[in-house]
Legacy VTK file of the C-alpha trace (Angstrom):
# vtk DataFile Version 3.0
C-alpha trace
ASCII
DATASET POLYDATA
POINTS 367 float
157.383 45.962 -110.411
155.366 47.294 -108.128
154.828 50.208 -105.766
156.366 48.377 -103.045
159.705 48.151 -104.954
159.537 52.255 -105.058
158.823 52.317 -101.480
162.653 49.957 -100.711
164.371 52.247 -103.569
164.653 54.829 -100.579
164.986 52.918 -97.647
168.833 54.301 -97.341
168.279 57.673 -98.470
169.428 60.230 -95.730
166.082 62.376 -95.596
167.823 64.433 -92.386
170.930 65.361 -95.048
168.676 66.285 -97.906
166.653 68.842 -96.146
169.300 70.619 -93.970
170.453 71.516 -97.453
166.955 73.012 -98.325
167.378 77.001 -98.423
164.854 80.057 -99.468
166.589 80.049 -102.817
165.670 76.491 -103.429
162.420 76.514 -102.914
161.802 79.893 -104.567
163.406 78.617 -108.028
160.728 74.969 -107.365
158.057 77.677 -107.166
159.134 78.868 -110.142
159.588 75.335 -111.825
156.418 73.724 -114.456
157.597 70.161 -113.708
158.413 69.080 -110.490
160.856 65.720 -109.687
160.439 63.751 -106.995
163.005 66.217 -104.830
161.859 69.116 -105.755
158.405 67.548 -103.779
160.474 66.578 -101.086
161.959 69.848 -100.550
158.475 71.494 -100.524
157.301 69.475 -97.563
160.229 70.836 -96.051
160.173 72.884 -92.838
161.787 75.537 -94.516
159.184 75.631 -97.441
156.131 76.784 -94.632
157.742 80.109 -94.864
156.210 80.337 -98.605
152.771 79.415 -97.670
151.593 82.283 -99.747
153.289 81.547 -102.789
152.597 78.046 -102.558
148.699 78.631 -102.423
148.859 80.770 -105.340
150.571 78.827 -107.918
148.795 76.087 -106.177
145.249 77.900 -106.678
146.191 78.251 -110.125
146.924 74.931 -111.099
143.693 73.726 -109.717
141.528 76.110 -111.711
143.684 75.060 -114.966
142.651 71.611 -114.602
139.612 71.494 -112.693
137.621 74.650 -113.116
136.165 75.876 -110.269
133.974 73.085 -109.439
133.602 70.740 -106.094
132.578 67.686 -106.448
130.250 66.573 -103.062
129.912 62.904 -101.681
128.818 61.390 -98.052
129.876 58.468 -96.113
127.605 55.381 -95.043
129.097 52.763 -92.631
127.247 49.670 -93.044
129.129 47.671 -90.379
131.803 48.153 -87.636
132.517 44.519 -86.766
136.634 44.145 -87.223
139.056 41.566 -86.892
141.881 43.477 -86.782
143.760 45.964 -83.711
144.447 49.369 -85.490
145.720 50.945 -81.952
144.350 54.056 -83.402
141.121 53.195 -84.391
137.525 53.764 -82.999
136.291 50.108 -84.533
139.493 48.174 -82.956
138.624 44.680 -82.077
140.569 45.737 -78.529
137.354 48.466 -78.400
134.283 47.678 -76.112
131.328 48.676 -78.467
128.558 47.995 -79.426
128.974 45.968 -82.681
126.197 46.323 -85.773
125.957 44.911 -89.381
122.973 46.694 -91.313
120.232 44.548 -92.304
119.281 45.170 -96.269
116.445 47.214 -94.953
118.502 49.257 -92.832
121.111 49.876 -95.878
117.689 51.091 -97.755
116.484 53.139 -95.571
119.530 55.160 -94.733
120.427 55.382 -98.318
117.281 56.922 -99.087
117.924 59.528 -96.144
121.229 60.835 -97.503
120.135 60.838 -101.229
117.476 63.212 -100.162
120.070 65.630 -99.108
120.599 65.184 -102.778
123.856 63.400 -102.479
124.394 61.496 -105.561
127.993 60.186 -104.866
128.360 57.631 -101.927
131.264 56.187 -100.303
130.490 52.644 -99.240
132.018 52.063 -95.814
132.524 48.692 -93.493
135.309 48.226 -90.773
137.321 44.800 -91.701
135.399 41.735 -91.391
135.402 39.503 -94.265
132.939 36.960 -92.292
130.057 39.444 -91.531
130.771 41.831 -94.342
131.468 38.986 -97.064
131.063 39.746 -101.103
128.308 38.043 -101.146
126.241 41.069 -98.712
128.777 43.777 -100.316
127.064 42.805 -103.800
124.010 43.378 -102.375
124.502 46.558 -100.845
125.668 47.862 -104.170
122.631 46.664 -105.610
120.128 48.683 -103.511
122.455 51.961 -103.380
122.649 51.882 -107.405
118.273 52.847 -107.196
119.980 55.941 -104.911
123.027 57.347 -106.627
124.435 57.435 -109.229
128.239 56.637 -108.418
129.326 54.552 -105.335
132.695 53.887 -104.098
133.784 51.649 -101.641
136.378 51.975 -98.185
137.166 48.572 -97.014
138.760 45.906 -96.167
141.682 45.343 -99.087
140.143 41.993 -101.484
141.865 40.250 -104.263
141.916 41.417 -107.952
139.072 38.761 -108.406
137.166 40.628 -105.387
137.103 44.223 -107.220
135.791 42.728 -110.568
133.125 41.045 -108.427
132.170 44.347 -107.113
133.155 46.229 -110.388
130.572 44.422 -112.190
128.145 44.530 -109.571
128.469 48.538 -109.606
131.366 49.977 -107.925
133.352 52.268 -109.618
136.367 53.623 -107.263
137.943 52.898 -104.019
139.516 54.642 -101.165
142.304 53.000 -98.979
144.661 54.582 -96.729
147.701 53.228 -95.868
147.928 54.921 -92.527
151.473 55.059 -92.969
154.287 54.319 -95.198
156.535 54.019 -92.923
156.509 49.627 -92.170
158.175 49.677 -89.128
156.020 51.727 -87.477
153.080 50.284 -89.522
153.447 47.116 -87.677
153.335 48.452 -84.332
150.649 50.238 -84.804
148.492 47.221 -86.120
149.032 44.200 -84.026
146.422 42.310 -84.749
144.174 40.720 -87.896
144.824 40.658 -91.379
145.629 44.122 -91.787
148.899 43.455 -90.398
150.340 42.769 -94.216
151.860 45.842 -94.866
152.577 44.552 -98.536
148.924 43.704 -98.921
147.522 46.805 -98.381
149.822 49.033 -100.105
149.520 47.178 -103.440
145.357 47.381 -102.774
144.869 50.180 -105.935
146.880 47.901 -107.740
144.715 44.982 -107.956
141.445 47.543 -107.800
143.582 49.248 -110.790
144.028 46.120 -112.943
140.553 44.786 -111.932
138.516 48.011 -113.818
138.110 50.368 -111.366
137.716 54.263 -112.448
139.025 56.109 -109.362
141.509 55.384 -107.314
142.316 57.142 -103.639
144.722 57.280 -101.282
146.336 58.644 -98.517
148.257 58.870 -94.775
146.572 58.946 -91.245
148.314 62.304 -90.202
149.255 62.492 -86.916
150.498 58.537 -86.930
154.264 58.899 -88.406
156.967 61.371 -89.587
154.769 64.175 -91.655
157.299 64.312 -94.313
158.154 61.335 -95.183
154.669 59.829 -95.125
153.352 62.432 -97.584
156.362 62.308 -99.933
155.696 58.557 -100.115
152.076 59.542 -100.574
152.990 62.125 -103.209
155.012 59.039 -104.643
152.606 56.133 -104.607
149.874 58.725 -106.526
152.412 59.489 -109.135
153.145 55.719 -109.442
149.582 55.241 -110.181
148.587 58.040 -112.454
151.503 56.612 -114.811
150.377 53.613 -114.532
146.721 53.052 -114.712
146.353 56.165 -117.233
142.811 55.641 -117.698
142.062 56.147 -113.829
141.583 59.143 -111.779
143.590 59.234 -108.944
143.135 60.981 -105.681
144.612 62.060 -102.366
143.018 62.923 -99.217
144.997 64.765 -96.334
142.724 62.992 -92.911
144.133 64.040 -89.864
144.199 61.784 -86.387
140.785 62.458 -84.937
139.420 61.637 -81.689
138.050 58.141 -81.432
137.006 55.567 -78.721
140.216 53.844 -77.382
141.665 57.270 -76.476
144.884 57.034 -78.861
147.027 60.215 -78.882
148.899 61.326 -82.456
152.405 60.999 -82.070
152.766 63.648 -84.125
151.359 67.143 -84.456
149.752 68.227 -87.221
149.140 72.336 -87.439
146.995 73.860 -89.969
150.227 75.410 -91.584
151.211 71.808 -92.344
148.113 70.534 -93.721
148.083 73.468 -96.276
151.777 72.584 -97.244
150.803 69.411 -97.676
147.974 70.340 -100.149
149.902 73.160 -102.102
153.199 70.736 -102.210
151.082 67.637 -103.643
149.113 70.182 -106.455
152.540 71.210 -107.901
153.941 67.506 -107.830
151.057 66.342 -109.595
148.662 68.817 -111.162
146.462 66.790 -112.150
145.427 64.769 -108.726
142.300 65.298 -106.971
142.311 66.365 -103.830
139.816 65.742 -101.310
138.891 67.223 -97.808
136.460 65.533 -95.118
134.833 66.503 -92.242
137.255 65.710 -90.500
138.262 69.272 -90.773
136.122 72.113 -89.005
133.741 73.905 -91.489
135.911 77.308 -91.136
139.201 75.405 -92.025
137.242 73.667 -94.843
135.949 76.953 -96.811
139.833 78.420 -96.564
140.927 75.267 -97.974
138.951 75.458 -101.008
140.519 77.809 -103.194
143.927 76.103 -102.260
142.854 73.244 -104.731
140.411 71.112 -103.315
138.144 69.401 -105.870
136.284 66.902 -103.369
134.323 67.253 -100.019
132.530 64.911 -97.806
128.885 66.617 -96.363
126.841 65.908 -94.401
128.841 63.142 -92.512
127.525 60.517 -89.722
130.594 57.992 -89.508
128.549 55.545 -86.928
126.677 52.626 -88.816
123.331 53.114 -90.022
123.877 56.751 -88.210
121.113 58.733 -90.835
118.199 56.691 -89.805
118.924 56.342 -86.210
120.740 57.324 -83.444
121.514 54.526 -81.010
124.358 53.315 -78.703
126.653 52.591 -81.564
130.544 54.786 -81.867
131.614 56.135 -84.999
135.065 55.666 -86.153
135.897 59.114 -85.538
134.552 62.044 -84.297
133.361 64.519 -86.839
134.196 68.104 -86.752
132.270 69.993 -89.454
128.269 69.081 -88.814
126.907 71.096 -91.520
124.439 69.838 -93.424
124.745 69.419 -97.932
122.933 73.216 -97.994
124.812 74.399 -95.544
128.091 73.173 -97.334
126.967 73.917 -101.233
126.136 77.629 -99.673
129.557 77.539 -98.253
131.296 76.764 -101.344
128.903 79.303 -103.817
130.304 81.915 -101.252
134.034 81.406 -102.285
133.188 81.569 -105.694
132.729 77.408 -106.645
130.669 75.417 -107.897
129.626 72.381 -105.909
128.438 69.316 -108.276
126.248 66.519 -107.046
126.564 64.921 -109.972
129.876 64.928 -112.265
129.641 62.011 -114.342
127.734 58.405 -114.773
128.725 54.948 -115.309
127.587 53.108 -118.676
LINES 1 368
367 0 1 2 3 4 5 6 7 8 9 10 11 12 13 14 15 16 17 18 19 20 21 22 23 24 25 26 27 28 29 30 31 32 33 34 35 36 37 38 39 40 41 42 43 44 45 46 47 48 49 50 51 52 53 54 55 56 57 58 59 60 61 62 63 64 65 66 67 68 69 70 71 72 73 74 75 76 77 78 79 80 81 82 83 84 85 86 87 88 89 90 91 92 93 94 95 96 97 98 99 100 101 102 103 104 105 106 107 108 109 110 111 112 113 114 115 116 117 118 119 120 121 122 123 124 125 126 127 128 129 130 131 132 133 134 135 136 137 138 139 140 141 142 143 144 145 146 147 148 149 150 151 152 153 154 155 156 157 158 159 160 161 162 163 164 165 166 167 168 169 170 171 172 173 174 175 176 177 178 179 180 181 182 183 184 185 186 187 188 189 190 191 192 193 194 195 196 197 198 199 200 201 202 203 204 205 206 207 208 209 210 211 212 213 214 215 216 217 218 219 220 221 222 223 224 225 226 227 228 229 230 231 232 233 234 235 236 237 238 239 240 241 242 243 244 245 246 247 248 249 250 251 252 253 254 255 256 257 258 259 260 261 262 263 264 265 266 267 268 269 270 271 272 273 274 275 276 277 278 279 280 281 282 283 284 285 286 287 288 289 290 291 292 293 294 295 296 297 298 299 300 301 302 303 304 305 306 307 308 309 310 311 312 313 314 315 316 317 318 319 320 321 322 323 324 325 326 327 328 329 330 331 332 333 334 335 336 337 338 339 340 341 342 343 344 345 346 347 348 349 350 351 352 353 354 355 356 357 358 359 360 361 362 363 364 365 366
């Protein structure tokens, strides 16, 4: 069984019945509640449930602490390629997009990664867009090589590879991976990617599954916001985590909460997302699963960030440049997104001290 099987379990379930039946009283007494089932979650990303913003953040405050101290853990972003095969409607690096197109060279890779490990950064994220031909294993492995004589853990964003492909990588030096689904919601899904071998739905969503089984320590995911229904892609969100926490025990899971950004290609969200509903969103998934980490980017503004912290954040990008090879140079090239909080690592460990955190460059190391 996998997650995918989960996903069809609720393919007839009447979400519009369920939460016209959500009241005050109900979501008071899940407030209350230690263990939360997969309703009680549902009901929280209710539109009812914004009312209790302030409890919410509290008991979700309080969890955090309980688990994870008071301590942030910081990481940045490096793009070494935006050459893609596939038409995400959304998305800055679209094949459908007219831009410039840019693989680093090894030298390139070195030089930025010695840029953003001055910052002293000792977490990186590994990023490509999808293109298995220009961005094969073979140049992967050896941009894991040079970033392991910069930091000290590196995770990878890309293009979903079979189990075989993450102990490749695993071995090599990787020790998590981040993959968003965009949405959970398949019909949509395939409208909104028409082209390349993202299409497969299936594929994609089981990708922490084969990273899972292949060795991997952490494990991320999360929903474009702004692409589908809010609810029901962060329930299934909230679901797929809680799938994977119970069943790759030894992993630490995650959830980020990335909202539609701007991007080249001028795609609109279909769906508003406020600031109220992002810190629902946070506070709901904290009291579904206490243990989760939770991670904001810079997607968010740097005001919206610091409020966010004591909500139960345990993870934040700094520093970001999401346009390949973007630290050493600037040149004609578009990021994937546009970045809304510019501040540099100082800038953001300051940030944090001043709400009473600790940010850590450093939390752990691979044997």
């Amino acid at each position: 069984m996998t997650f995918y099987s989960k996903l069809q379990s609720y393919e007839n379930f009447n979400f519009d019945d369920f939460l016209s039946k959500v009241d005050d009283n109900k979501i008071e007494q899940i407030i209350n509640k230690n263990d939360l089932d997969e309703l009680d979650f549902l009901a929280l990303l209710s539109d009812k449930a914004r009312n209790f913003l302030e409890p919410l953040a509290q008991k979700s405050s309080q969890i955090c602490k309980l688990y994870f101290g008071n301590s942030i853990t910081l990481f940045a972003p490096l793009y070494v390629s935006n050459f893609c095969i596939n038409n995400c409607v959304y998305c800055g690096f679209s094949t459908r997009n007219n831009i410039e197109r840019k693989v680093l060279s090894f030298e390139q890779v070195h030089k930025n990664a010695e840029i953003v490990s001055g910052f002293g950064i000792r977490h990186i994220l590994l990023l490509t867009a999808e293109s298995p031909v220009k961005t094969d294993l073979k140049y992967l492995k050896e941009c894991v090589k040079i970033l392991k004589n910069y930091f000290d853990v590196i995770d990878i964003e890309l293009y979903p590879l079979t189990e075989d492909g993450y102990k490749e990588l695993g071995e090599a030096g990787v020790t998590g991976i981040t993959i968003f689904q965009e949405t959970y919601d398949e019909k949509n899904y395939k409208c909104l990617h028409t082209k390349g071998a993202k299409t497969d739905f299936r594929f994609r969503l089981e990708t922490c599954e084969r990273a899972g089984r292949a060795g991997f320590r952490n494990l991320s995911i999360g929903a474009l916001l702004g692409l589908s229904d809010f609810i029901k892609d962060l329930f299934f969100t909230g679901l797929h985590a809680k799938y994977l926490q119970e069943t790759f025990r030894s992993c630490d899971i995650g959830v980020s909460f990335p909202r539609l950004r701007n991007a080249v290609g001028g795609y609109q969200a279909k769906v508003e997302i406020s600031d109220a509903m992002l810190v629902q969103a946070i506070c709901a998934m904290r009291l579904f699963i206490n243990r989760i980490g939770i991670t904001i980017s810079t997607r968010e503004n740097n005001e919206l960030r610091s409020n966010l912290i004591p909500l139960g954040i345990t993870k934040m990008s700094a520093a970001s440049n999401t346009e390949v090879g973007g630290y050493a140079e600037k040149n004609n090239t578009k990021g994937q997104f546009e970045i809304s909080d510019n501040a540099s690592v100082r800038q953001v460990k300051e940030m944090i001290y001043k709400k009473g955190y600790q940010p850590v460059l450093k939390d752990w190391m691979p044997l």
